[in-house]
C-alpha positions, -999 to +999 in steps of 0.1 A: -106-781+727-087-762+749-055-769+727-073-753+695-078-725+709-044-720+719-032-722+684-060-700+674-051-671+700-010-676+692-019-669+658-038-645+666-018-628+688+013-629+655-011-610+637-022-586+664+014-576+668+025-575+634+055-597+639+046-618+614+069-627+586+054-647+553+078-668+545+073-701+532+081-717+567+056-694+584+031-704+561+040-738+562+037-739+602+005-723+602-013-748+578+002-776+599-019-754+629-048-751+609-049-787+600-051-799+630-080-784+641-096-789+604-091-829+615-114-831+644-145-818+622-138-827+584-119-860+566-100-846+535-067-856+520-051-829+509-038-803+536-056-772+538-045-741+516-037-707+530-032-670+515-018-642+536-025-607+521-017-577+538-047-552+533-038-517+548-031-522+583-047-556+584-041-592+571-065-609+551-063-650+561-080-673+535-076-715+542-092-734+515-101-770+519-114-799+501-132-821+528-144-856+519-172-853+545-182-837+578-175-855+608-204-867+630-210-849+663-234-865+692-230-831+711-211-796+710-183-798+729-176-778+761 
């Protein structure tokens, strides 16, 4: 858990400071991020999809995915 938020805040923290250039290979590493954490909670086959669209002074994020199902949890973790 611990390790997904991680990625979460670094990305966050790109956007934040406005260093982010969207370039195939920053999208690319990003998706590989996102997938990831999309693994612990749904089964798909096809790696998520993500749009990046500046809007003013903010960045729109989108991720699209097609999950086969949802995983099943006994409890939330901590």
């Amino acid at each position: 858990m611990k390790e997904k938020n991680n990625q979460l805040l670094r990305f966050q923290t790109m956007l934040e400071n406005d260093r982010v250039v969207t370039t195939n290979n920053f999208v690319q590493l990003v998706c590989l991020d996102v997938e990831k954490v999309l693994k612990e909670y749904f089964d798909f086959r096809v790696s998520p999809q993500l749009i990046l669209q500046k809007v003013g002074s903010e960045y729109e994020v989108k991720i699209a995915l097609r999950a086969k199902r949802i995983k099943n949890f006994a409890n939330i973790p901590k």
